[in-house]
C-alpha positions as CSV (number, residue, x, y, z in Angstrom):
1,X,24.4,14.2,30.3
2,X,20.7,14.4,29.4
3,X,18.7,11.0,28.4
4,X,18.7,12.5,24.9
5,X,22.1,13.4,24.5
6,X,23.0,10.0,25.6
7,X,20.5,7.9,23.4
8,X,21.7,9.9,20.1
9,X,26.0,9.2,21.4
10,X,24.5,5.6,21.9
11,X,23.1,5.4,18.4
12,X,26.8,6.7,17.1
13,X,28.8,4.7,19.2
14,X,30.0,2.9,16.7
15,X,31.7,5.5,14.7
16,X,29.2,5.5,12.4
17,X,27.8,8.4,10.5
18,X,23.9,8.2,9.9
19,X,21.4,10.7,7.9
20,X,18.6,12.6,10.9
21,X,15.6,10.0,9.8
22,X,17.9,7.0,10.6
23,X,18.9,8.5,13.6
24,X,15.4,9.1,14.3
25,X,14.7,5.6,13.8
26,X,17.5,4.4,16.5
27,X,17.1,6.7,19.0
28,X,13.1,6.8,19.2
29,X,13.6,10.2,19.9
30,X,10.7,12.6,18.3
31,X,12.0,15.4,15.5
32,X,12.6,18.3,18.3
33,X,14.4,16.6,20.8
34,X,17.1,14.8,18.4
35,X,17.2,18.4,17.1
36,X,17.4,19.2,20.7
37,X,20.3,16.3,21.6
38,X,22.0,17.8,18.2
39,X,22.3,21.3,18.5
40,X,23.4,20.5,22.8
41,X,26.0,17.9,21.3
42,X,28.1,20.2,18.0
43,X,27.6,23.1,20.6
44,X,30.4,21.7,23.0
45,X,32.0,19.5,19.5
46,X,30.8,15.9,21.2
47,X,29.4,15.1,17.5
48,X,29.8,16.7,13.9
49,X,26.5,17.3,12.2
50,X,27.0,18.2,8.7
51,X,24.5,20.5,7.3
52,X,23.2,21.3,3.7
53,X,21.1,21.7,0.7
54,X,18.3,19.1,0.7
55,X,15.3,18.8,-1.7
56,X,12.0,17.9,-0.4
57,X,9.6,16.8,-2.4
58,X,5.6,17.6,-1.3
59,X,2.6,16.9,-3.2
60,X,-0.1,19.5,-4.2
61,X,-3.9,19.5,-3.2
62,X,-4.6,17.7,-6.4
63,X,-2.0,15.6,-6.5
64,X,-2.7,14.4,-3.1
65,X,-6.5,13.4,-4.3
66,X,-4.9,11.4,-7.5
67,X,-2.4,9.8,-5.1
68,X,-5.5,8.2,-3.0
69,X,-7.4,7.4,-5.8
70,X,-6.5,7.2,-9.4
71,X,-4.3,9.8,-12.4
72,X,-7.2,10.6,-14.4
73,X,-5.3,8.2,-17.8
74,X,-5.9,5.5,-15.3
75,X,-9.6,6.1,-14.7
76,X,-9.8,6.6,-18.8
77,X,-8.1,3.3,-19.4
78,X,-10.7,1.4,-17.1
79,X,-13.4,3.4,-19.1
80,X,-11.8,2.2,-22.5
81,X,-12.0,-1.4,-21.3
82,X,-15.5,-1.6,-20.4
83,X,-16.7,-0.3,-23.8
84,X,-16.9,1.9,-26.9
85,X,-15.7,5.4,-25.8
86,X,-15.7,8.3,-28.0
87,X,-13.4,11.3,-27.3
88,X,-17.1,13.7,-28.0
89,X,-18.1,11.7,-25.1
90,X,-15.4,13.2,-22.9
91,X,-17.4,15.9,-20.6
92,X,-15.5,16.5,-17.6
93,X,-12.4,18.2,-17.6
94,X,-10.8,15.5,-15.5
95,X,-11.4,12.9,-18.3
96,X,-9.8,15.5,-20.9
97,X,-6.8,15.6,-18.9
98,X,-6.8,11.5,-19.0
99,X,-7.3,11.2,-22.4
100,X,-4.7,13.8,-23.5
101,X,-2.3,12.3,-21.0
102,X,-2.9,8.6,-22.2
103,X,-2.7,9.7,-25.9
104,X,0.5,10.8,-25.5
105,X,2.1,8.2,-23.7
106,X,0.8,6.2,-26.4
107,X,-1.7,4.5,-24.0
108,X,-5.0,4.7,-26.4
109,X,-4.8,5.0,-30.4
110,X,-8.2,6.5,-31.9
111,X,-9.9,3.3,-34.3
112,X,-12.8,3.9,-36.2
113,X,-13.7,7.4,-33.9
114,X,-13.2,5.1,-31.2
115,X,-10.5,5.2,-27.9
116,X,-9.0,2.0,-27.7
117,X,-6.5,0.3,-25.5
118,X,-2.6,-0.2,-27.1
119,X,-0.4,-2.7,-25.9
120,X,1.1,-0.3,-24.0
121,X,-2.4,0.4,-22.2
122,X,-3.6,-3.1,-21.5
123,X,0.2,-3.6,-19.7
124,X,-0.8,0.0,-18.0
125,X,-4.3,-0.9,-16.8
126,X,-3.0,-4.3,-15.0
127,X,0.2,-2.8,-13.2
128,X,-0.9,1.0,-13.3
129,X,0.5,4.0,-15.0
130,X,4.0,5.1,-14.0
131,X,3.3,8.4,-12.8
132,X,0.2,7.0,-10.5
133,X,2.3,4.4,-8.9
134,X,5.1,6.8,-8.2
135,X,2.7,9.4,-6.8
136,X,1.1,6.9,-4.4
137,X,4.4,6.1,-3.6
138,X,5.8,9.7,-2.8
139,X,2.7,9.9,-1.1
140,X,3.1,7.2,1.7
141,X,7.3,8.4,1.8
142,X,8.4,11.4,0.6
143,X,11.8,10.2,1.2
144,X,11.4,7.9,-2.1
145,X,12.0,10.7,-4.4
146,X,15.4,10.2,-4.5
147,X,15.1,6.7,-5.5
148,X,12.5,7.2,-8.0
149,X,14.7,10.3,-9.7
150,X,17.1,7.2,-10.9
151,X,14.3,4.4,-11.4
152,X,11.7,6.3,-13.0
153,X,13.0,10.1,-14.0
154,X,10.6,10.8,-16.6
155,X,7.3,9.9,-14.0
156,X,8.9,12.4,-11.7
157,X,9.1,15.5,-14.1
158,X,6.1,14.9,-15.6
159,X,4.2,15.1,-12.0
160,X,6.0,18.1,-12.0
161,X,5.0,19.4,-15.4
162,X,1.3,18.4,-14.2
163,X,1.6,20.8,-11.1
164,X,1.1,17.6,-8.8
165,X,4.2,18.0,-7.5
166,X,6.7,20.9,-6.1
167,X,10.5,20.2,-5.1
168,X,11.4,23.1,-2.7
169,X,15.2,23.0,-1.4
170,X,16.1,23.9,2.1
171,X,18.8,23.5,4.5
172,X,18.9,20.7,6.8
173,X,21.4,18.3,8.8
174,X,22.8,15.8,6.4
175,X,24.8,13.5,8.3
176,X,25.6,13.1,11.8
177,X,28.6,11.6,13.4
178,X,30.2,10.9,16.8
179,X,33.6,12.6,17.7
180,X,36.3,10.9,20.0
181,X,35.2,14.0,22.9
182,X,31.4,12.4,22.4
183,X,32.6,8.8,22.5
184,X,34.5,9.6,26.1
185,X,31.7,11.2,27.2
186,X,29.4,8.2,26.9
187,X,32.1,6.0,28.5
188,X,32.7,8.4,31.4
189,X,29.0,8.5,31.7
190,X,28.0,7.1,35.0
191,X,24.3,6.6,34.1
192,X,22.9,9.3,37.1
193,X,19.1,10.5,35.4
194,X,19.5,13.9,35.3
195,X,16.1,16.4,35.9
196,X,15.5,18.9,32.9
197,X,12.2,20.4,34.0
198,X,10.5,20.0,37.6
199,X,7.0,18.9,38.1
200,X,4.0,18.8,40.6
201,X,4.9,15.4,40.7
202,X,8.3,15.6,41.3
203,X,8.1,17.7,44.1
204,X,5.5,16.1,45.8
205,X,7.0,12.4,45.8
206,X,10.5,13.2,46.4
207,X,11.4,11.6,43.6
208,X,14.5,14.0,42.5
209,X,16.8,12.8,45.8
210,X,19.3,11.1,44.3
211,X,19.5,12.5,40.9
212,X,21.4,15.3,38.8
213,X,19.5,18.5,37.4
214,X,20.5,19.3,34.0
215,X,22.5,22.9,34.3
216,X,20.9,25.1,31.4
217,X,23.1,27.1,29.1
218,X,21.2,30.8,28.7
219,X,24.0,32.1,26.5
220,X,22.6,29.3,23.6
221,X,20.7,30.7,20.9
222,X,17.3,29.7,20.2
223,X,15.0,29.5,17.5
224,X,12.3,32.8,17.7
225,X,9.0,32.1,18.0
226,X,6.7,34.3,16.4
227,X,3.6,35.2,18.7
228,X,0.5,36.5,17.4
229,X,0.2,40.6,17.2
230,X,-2.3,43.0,16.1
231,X,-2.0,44.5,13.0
232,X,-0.2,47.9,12.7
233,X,-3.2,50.0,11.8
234,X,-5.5,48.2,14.0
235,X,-3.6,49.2,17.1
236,X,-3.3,52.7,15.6
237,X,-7.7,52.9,15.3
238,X,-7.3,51.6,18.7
239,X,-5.6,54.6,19.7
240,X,-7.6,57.1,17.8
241,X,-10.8,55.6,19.7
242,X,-9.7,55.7,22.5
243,X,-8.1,59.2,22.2
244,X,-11.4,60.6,20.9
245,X,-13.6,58.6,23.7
246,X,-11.7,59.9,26.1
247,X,-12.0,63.9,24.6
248,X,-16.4,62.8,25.3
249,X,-16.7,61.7,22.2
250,X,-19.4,58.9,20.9
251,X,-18.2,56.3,18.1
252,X,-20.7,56.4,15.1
253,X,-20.4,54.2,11.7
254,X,-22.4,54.1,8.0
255,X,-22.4,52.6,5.4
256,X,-19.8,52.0,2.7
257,X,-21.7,51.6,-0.7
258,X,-23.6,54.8,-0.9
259,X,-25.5,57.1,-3.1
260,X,-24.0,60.3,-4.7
261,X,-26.4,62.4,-2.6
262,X,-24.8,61.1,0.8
263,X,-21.6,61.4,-0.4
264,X,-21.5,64.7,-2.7
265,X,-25.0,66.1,-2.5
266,X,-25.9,67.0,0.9
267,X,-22.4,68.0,1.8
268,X,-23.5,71.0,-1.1
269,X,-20.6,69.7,-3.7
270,X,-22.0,70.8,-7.5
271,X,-23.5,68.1,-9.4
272,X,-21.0,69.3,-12.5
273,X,-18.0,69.5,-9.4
274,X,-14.6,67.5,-10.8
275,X,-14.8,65.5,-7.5
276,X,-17.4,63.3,-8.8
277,X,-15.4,62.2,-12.1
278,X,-15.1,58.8,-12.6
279,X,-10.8,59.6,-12.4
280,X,-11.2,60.5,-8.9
281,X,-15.1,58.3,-7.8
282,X,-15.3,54.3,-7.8
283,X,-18.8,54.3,-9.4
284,X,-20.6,50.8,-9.4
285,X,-22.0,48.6,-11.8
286,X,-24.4,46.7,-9.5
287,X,-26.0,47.9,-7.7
288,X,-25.8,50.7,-10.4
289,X,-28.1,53.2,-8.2
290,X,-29.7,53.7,-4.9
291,X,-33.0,55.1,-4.7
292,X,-33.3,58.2,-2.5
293,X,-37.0,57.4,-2.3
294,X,-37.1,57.4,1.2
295,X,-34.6,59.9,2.4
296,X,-36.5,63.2,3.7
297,X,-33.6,65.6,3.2
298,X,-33.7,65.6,-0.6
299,X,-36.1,68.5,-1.1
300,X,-33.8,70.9,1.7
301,X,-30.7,70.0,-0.6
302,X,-32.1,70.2,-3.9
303,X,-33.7,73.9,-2.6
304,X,-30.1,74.7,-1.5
305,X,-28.0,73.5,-4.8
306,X,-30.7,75.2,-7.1
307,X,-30.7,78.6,-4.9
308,X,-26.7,78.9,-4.7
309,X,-25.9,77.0,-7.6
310,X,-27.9,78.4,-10.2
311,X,-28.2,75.2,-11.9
312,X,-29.8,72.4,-12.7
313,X,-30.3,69.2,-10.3
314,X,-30.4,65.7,-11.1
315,X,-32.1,62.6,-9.0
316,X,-30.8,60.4,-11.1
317,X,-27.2,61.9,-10.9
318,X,-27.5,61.9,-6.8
319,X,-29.1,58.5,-6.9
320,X,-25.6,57.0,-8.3
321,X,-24.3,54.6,-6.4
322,X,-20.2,54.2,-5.4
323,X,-18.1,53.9,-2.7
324,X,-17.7,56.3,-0.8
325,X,-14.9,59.0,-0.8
326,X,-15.1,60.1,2.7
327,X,-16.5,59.3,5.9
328,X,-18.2,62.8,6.1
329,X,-21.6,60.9,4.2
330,X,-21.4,59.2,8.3
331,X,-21.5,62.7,9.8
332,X,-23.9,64.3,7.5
333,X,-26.4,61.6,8.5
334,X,-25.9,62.4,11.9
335,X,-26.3,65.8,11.8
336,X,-29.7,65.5,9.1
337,X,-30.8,63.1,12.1
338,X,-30.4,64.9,15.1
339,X,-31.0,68.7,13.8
340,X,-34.2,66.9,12.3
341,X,-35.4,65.4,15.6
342,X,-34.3,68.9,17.4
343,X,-37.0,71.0,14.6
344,X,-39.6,67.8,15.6
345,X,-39.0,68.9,19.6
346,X,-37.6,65.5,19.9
347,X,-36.0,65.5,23.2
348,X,-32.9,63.6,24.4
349,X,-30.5,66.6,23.0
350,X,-28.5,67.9,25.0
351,X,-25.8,70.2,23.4
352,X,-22.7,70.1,22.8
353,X,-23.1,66.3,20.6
354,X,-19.5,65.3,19.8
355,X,-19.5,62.4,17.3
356,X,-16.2,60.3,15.7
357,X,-16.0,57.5,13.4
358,X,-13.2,55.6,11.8
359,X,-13.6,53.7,8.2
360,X,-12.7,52.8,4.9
361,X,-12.6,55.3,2.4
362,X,-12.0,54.6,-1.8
363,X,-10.2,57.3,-3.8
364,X,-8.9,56.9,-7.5
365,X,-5.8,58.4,-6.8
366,X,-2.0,57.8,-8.1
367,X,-0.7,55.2,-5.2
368,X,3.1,57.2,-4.1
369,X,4.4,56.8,-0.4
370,X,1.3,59.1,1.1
371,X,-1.1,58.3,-1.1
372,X,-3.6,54.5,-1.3
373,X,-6.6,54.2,-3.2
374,X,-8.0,52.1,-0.1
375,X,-7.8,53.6,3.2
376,X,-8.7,54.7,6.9
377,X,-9.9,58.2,7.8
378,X,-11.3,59.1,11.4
379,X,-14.4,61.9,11.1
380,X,-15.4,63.9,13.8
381,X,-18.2,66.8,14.2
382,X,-19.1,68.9,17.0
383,X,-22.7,70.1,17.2
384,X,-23.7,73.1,19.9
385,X,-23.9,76.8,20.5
386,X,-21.7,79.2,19.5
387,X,-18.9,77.5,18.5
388,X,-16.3,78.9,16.5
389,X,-12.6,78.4,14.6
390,X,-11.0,78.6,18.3
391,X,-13.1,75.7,19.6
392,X,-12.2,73.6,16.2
393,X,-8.5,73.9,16.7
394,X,-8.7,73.1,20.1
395,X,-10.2,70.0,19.5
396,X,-7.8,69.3,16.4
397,X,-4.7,69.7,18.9
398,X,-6.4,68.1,21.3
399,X,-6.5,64.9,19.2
400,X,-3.1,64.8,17.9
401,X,-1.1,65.9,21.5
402,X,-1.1,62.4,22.5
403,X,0.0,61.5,19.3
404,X,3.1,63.4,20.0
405,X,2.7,65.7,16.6
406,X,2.0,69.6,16.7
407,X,0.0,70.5,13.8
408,X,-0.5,73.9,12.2
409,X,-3.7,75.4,9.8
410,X,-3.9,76.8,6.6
411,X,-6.9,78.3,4.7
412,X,-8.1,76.1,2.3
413,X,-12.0,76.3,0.1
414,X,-14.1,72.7,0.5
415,X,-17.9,72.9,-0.5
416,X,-19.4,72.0,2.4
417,X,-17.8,74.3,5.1
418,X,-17.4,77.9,5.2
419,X,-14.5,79.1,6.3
420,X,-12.1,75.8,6.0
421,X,-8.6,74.7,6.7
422,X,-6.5,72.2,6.2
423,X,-3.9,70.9,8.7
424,X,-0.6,69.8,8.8
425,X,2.0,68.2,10.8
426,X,5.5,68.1,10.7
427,X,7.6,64.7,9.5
428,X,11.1,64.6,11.4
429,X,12.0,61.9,8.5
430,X,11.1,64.0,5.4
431,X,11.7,67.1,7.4
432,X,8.5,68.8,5.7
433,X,4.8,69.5,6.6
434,X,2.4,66.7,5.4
435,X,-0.7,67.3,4.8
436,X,-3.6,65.1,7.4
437,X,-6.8,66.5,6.2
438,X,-9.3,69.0,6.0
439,X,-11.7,70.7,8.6
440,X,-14.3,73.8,9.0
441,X,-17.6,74.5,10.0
442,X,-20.6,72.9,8.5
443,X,-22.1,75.4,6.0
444,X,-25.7,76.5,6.8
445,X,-26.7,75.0,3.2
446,X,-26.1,71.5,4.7
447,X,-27.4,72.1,8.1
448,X,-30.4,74.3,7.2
449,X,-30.1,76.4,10.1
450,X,-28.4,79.8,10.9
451,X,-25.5,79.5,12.5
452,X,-26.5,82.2,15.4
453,X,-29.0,79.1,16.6
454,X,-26.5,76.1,15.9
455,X,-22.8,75.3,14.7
456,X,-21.4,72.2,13.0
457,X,-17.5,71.3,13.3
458,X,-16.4,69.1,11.1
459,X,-12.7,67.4,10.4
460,X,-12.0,64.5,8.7
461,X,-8.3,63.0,7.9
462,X,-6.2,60.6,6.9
463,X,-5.2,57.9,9.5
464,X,-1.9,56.3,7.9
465,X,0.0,59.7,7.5
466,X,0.1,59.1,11.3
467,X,1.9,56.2,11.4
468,X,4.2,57.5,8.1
469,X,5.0,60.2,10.9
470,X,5.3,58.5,13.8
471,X,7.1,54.8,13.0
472,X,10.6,55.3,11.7
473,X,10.4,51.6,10.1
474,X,7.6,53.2,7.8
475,X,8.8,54.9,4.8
476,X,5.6,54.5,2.5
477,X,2.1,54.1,3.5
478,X,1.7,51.1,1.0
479,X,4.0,48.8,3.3
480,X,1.4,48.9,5.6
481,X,-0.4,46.4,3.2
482,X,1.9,44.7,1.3
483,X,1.4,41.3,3.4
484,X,5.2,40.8,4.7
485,X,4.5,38.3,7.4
486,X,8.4,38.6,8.1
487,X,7.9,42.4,8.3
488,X,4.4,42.3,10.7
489,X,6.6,39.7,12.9
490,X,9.6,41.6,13.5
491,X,7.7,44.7,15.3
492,X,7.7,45.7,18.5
493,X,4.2,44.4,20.3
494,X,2.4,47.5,21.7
């Protein structure tokens, strides 16, 4: 029999039945081994635990600061007694609280304009308000709630009303008690220390000649232990990284909060295009614009829109600021950057220049089981020579292969490539084509160069349609954020 077994039978050896803190109390034992002792014990019936509904009582973050100090009536009754108080002198919203508490306990009466002390008040101020004492009380033992729901009831649902404390119910072990088996089994006991767990020590000294080793039942259950895991769509932009780092490709990143010109401008959408409504675009208040000031592409883009659009174009419209849409204002960055420092005769180019990035994108949409306002979307471009559709599905397959999903194209009209697609894959759950995003090549109005000299592939879709693909558990991209830690716990570490 193990030392703990044997000190809980020795605490019930009397035929007694005692409540888990008084067996705590006999045995010494800590809170996990008496749970330990108990669940080893009813396992093979050598005791009865009897288990139930118990309410715990636990005090709030304010009620825990009133408990080691003073209820704000008690802090306004010491006030009273040193002077003339006003209730126009009452600033802080602590002595509010005191003063409407005290009033209507009938602690104060208003004479004259002035808070004074009742009877009731001067008895309070010497022996303390009924609600402080039983808070400090509660405090020091929890346990006294049940005594203090018979002495004091109306203390106790008033800290309650106040928000200063919560009674949560939970099952737990009510009584415990010794059966006749458990009884023989402390007689037959012949008091041999048995060895649960060997140590360094142990070993070394010898000192387990002579002595019992505990067998171990492995057929008992256990409690699970949750372990820390990554979060479902951080391991998934894990993969993507390292599925586009391992096709040659180079991580990039931008910035979130952007101007319309990054965002619709240089990627040739209209200034008057429905994209930029405020029912699909998160503009912002503040910062309410970003100066384009410094940005050297401006004039190229404004020749382009006014050449092809026929229209006219706005700084003040491009210089809005939101969040962005898309990662594609990363890409076209890149590609302003690096075709610029090619026309300069910068060197360090060396073609082809693959580029990825993965980021947050913000969308005014109607939230259904593929669609989030918030979300993740990896971007990728291909700059080089030559390049063509054939090179840009190759590349799309080539990302999605190790994903396990086949994906096929269809034509499909964005502003800022010419020609573009959109792709699909196939969902074995919903057994339909889902949409995953739009590619193309990078229209000449963007790059400002002919294509016969250089070509721009560009893609850029959605990352949790994978996963809504791919994980059977999944049935809506919103649970992927709807913060179920029982969920997040229950799936398989990867």
């Amino acid at each position: 029999m193990h030392k703990y077994e044997a000190a809980l039978l020795k605490s019930l050896k009397k035929g007694r039945q005692i409540t888990l803190d008084e067996a705590l109390k006999d045995t010494g034992l800590g809170r996990e081994e008496l749970l330990w002792a108990i669940e080893n014990l009813s396992a093979r019936a050598s005791i009865e635990a009897k288990k139930g509904e118990v309410e715990n009582v636990e005090l709030s973050k304010e009620g825990i600061t009133y408990a080691r100090s003073k209820m704000p009536e008690e802090l306004l009754l010491e006030k009273a007694q040193k002077g003339k108080l006003y209730p126009s002198s009452l600033k802080s919203k602590e002595e509010q609280i005191g003063f409407q508490w005290a009033k209507k306990k009938n602690l104060v009466a208003i004479n004259n304009g002035a808070i004074e002390l009742t009877p009731e008040g001067q008895k309070s101020l010497k022996t303390g308000v009924a609600e402080g004492n039983a808070l400090r009380a509660l405090e020091k033992d929890p346990n006294k709630y049940f005594s203090l729901m018979e002495s004091g009831k109306e203390a106790i649902l008033n800290l309650m009303r106040r928000g200063l404390i919560t009674i949560k119910k939970k099952n737990a072990i009510q009584w415990i008690r010794a059966t006749d088996k458990g009884l023989g089994e402390l007689q037959s006991e012949p008091g041999t220390e048995q060895i649960d767990a060997l140590n360094k020590n142990i070993i070394m000294n010898k000192s387990w000649k002579g002595k019992e080793f505990k067998p171990y039942d492995v057929t008992l259950n256990v409690e699970r232990e949750p372990v820390a895991m990554r979060h479902p769509v951080r391991l998934m932009i894990r993969r993507i990284q390292d599925i586009y780092l391992s096709l040659g490709f180079k991580q990039t990143s931008g910035p979130i909060i952007e101007p319309a010109f990054w965002v619709f401008d240089s990627l040739f959408v209209p200034q008057d295009h429905p994209a930029r409504e405020l029912q699909d675009t998160y503009y912002l208040s503040n910062p309410e614009t970003v100066s384009l000031a410094k940005e050297k592409s401006v004039d190229l883009i404004k020749k382009a829109h006014l050449e092809s659009w026929k229209g006219d174009w706005s700084t003040e419209v491009a210089e809005q600021a939101l969040l962005r849409t898309h990662t594609t204002n990363i890409s076209v960055r890149n590609i302003r950057a690096i075709l610029d420092g090619m026309a300069n005769g910068k060197g360090g180019y060396q073609l082809p220049i693959k580029l990825f990035s993965v980021g947050r994108v913000f969308r005014n949409e109607n939230i259904d089981y593929r669609h989030l306002t918030d979300f993740y979307q990896h971007e990728g471009i291909v700059i080089g020579n030559n390049l063509t559709f054939a090179n840009l599905f190759e590349i799309l397959i080539s990302i999605y292969k190790p994903l396990g999903l086949e994906i096929k194209f269809k034509p499909a009209y964005f502003p800022f490539v010419e020609p573009g697609v959109e792709f699909y894959a196939y969902s074995e759950k919903t057994k339909e084509f889902i949409e995953m995003g739009g590619a193309g090549i990078i229209r000449r109005e963007i790059t400002g160069v002919p294509r016969k000299n250089i070509t721009v592939l560009a893609w850029g879709p959605g990352l949790e349609r994978i996963m809504l693909l791919k994980d059977p558990g999944i049935k809506s991209v919103t649970e992927l954020y709807n913060n179920d830690i029982g969920w997040l716990r229950k799936r398989r570490m990867v």
